[in-house]
N, C-alpha and C positions, 0 to 999 in steps of 0.2 A: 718243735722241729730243730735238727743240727743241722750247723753250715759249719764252713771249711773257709779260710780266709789262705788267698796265695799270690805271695808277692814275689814279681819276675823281677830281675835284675844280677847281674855279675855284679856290680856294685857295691849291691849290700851285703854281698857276703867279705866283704875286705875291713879292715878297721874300722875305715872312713865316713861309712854312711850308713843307717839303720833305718829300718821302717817303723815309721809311726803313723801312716795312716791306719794299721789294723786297731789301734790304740783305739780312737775316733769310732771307725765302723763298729768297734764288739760293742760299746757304749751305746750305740744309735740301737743294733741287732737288739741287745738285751731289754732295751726301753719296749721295745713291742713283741717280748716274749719270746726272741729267737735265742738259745747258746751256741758258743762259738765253739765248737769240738776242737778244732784243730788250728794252728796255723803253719805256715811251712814258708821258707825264702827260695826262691827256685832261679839256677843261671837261666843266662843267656843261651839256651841249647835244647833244641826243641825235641830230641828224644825224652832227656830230662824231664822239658814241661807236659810231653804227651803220658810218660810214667804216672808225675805229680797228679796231673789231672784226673787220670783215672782208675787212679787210686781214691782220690778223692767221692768222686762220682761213686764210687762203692760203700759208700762209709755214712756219710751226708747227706741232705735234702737240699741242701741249698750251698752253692758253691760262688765264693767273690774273687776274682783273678784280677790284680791291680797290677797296673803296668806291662811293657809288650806291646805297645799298641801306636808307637811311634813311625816315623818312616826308613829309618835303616836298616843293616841287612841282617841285624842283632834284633830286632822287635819283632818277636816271633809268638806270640801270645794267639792272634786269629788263626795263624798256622797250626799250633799245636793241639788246640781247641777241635776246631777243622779234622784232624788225625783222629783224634782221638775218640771223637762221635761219629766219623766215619761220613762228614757232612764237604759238602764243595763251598766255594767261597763265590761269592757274584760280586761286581764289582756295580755298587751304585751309583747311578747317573747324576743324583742330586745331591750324593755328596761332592763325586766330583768337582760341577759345577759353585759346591760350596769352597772347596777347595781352590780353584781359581779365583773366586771371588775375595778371600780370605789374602790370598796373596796379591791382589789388584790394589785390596788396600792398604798396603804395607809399601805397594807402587814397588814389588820385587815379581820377575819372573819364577812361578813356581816349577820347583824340580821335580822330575820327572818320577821320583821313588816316592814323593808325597802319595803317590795315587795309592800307594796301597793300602792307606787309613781311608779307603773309600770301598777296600774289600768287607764284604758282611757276611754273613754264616747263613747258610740255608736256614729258612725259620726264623731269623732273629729281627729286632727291633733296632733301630739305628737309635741312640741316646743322644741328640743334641749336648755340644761341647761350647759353653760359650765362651770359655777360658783358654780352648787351644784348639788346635787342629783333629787331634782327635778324638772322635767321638767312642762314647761308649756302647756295648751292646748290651741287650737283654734277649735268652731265652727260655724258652718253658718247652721243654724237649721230655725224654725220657731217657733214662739206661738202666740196663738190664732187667727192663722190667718195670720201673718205677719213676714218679714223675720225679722231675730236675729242675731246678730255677739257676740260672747260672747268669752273672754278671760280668759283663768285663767291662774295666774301668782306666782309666789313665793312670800314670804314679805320681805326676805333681801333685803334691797336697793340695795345693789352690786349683787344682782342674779336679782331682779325684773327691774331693767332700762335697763342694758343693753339687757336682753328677749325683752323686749317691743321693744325697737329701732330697735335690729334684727330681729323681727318676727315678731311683731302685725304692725309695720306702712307703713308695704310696703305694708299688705295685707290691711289696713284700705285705704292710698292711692288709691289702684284701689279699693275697696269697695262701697269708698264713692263718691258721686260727686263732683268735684271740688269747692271748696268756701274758698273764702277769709275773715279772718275778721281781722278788724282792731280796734289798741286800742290806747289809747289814756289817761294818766295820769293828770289831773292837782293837786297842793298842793296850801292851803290857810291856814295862819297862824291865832290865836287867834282870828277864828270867829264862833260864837256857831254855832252848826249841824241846828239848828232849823231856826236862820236867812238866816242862808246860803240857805236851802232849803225853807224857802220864797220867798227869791230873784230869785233863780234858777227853782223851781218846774214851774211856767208859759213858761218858755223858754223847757225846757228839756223836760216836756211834750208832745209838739208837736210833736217831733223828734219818733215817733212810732218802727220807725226801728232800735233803738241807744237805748241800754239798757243801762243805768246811774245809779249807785250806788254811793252814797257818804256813808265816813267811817271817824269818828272823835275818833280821840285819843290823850287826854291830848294836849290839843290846837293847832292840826295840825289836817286838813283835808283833806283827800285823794278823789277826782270824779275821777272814772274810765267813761268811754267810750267804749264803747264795739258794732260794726257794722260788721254784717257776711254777705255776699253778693258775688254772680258769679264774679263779676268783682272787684279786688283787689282796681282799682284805683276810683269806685262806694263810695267803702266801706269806704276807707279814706277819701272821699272829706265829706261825711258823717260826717263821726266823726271831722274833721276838721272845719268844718260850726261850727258845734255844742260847739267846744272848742273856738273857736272867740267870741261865742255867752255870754260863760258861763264868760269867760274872761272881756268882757266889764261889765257884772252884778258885779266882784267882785271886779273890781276896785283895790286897793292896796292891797285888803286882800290877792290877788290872788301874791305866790313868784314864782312858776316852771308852765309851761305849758306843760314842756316832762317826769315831773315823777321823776327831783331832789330833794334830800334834802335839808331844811333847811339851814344847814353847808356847801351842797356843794354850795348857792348860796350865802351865804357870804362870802367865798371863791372867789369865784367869782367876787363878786363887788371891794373885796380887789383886787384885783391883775390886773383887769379893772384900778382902779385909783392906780396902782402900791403904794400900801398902807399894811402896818402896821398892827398886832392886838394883843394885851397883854392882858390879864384876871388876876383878882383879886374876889376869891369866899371864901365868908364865907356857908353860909348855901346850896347851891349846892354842894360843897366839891369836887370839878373839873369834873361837870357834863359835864359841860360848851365845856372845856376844849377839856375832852373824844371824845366829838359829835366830833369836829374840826378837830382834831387831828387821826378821823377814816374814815379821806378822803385824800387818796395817793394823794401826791403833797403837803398836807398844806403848809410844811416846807415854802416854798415860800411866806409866808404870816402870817402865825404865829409863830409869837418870841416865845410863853408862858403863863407864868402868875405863881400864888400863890395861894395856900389855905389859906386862912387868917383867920381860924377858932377863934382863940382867940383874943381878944383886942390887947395884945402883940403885934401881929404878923403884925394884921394890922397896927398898930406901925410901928415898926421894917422893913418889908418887903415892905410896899405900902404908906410909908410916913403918914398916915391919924393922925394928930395932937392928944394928947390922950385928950387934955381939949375939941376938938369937938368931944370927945366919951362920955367923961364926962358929956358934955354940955346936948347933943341931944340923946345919946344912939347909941350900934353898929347899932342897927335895926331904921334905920332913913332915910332920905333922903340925908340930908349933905353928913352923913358918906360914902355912896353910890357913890357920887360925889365925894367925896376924895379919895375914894377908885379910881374911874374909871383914875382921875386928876394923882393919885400919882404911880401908875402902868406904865402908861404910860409916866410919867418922868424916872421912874425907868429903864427902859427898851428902853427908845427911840423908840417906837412904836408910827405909827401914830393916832393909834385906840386902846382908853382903854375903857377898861368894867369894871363896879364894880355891884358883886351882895352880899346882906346882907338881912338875914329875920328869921323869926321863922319856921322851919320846924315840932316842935312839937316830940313828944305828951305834952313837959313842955316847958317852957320858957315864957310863953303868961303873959301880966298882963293887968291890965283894960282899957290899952289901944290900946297894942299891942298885938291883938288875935294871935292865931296860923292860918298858910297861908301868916301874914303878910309880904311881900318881898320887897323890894326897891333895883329897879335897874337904873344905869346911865351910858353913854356913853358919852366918851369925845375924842374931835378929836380937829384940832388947831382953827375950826369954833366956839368951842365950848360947851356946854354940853347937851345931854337929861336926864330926866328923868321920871322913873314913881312908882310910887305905887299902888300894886295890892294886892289882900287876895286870896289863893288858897284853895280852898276847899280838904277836904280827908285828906289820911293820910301822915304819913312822905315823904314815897319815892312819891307819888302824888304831894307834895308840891313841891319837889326839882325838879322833870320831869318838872312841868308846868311852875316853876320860869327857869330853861336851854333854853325853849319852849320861853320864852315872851322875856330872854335877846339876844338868839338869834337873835328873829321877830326884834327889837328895832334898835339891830347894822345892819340889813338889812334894815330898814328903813332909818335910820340916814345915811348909804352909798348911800341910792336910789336919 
């Protein structure tokens, strides 16, 4: 079965503030064989929400409408709901009475607009709210023809998740038919979206059953796998074939098959060859570092490292000679190698890293654009290196240059 997730608020659609309970509910939906078809953010405007809604209603089996359900003259969610089905609103006596109670203990006179989170939709189920005033609804109605599950829900996270889990998924459980789906992550480093799905699109095609989405950002690629199917262990063999398949196409680009990080698999390779890893960064400014060091357990594998933003430093902190700063410039390859070479003296780490580049918007000259990066890896085998130009702007330069010396120190361990 398809649902539809719609979240009410003028709010969210400004800079300021973004929905994340739909994040939660597709998670909970898919655990019991539901996908999420759609989702949509709908103002404060109840022609709008009566549009939204039954649009929806035509598309979906099951529809979740979060937020609207407050007491101002803006919370128009049972209103347009109401329109839309063509249903009257009754106003309940026991919520009322919950409603004054609710306020007796708070020892505040409740206002008089409260009362209309005690309006309910012809047919529907009043959802006990322990977290706030107001409660949620559940109905089991029909439109045009066909049955409908529709929820309405609060928008505080701390009022709308735990609703849901109490009310909406015992009843969506027996609702729905039983189905399984199964998913399945892989990640591929510094391989463009466009090869990737030349190489991939002949194989993934096939798979009709296996919906396949790839998602690239700043040189990491995420292929989801996604198979819904009666039989749990159908679903995964599915998705599994599928991941074998994608896995042989990408060859080394391909680092996690279950949906780790980056960090966490150089982590990994380190502590596989019970190994070392020290960082030395000029032009990331301990992006590096951050990624590493934001996966419980590193300690075990990384020493550290230095920001070696100034000539000085790299001096002073990471050994790198100043006549081959002189010689070559900080943004170089040498220097890069010295960097990686003298970190790892420094520190007695098995595995050093040097990264050094022009992040921009100034520094660039006629030979050294902005993007330009140089990175190198030194372990007792030896050293890598490479040089790359990243395209965009500052903070783009420094994510992609974190992204490739990553990939690098995970090759160079592979």
């Amino acid at each position: 079965m398809k649902s539809e997730i719609i979240a009410v608020g003028s709010e969210m659609l400004t800079p300021f503030r973004q929905d994340t309970n739909s994040l939660y509910i597709t998670e909970k939906l898919n655990g019991i064989g539901i996908t999420v078809a759609f989702k949509s953010i709908v103002g404060d405007r109840q022609k709008d929400l009566v549009n939204a809604i039954r649009t929806a209603l035509g598309r979906v089996d099951i529809l979740i409408v979060m937020g609207g359900l407050g007491p101002t003259e803006d919370d128009l969610t049972r209103e347009a709901v109401a329109e839309a089905l063509s249903l009257t609103l009754r106003r309940d006596a026991s919520q009322v009475a919950a409603l004054h109670a609710r306020a007796a203990g708070w020892r505040i006179t409740m206002p008089q607009n409260n009362l209309k989170q005690a309006d309910v939709l012809e047919g529907a189920t009043l959802l006990p709210n322990p977290n706030g005033s107001a409660p949620g609804q559940w109905l089991d109605t029909t439109f045009g023809g066909y049955r409908k599950l529709i929820a309405l829900l609060p928008g505080p996270p701390h009022e709308c998740r735990p609703l849901f889990d109490a009310e909406c998924m015992p009843r969506l459980s027996v609702a729905v038919p039983p189905r399984a789906i199964a998913v399945r992550t892989l990640k591929a480093a510094m391989i463009p979206e466009s090869q990737a799905d030349k190489l991939l699109a002949p194989v993934y095609t096939t798979y009709t059953d296996v919906e396949t989405t790839l998602l690239a950002h700043t040189g990491d690629l995420q292929i989801t796998l996604i198979c819904s199917k009666q039989d749990p262990d159908a679903a995964r063999q599915r998705v599994d074939e599928l991941a074998e398949r994608i896995e042989e196409k990408l060859e080394d680009w391909l680092y996690s098959s279950q949906g780790d990080s980056l960090e966490q698999i150089v982590l990994y390779y380190l502590e596989l060859r019970q190994a070392t890893m020290a960082v030395a960064e000029s032009c990331t400014g301990g992006l590096v570092a951050e990624r590493i060091t934001s996966v419980p357990g590193a300690s075990r594998s990384f020493l550290g490292g230095a920001v070696v933003y100034s000539d000085e430093l790299k001096t002073s902190l990471a050994g790198v000679p100043a006549e081959l700063i002189a010689r070559h410039g900080a943004v170089s390859a040498e220097v890069a190698k010295a960097l990686a070479q003298g970190i790892r003296a420094r520190t007695g780490a098995s595995v050093g890293l040097g990264v050094t580049g022009i992040a921009g918007p100034t520094g660039a000259t006629e030979t050294k654009p902005v993007g330009l990066v140089h990175i190198a890896v030194c372990d007792p085998q030896g050293s890598d290196a490479l040089e790359r130009t990243f395209r965009g702007d500052r903070q783009r330069v420094r994510e992609w240059a974190a992204q490739q010396a990553l990939d690098l120190v995970r090759r160079r361990l592979m």
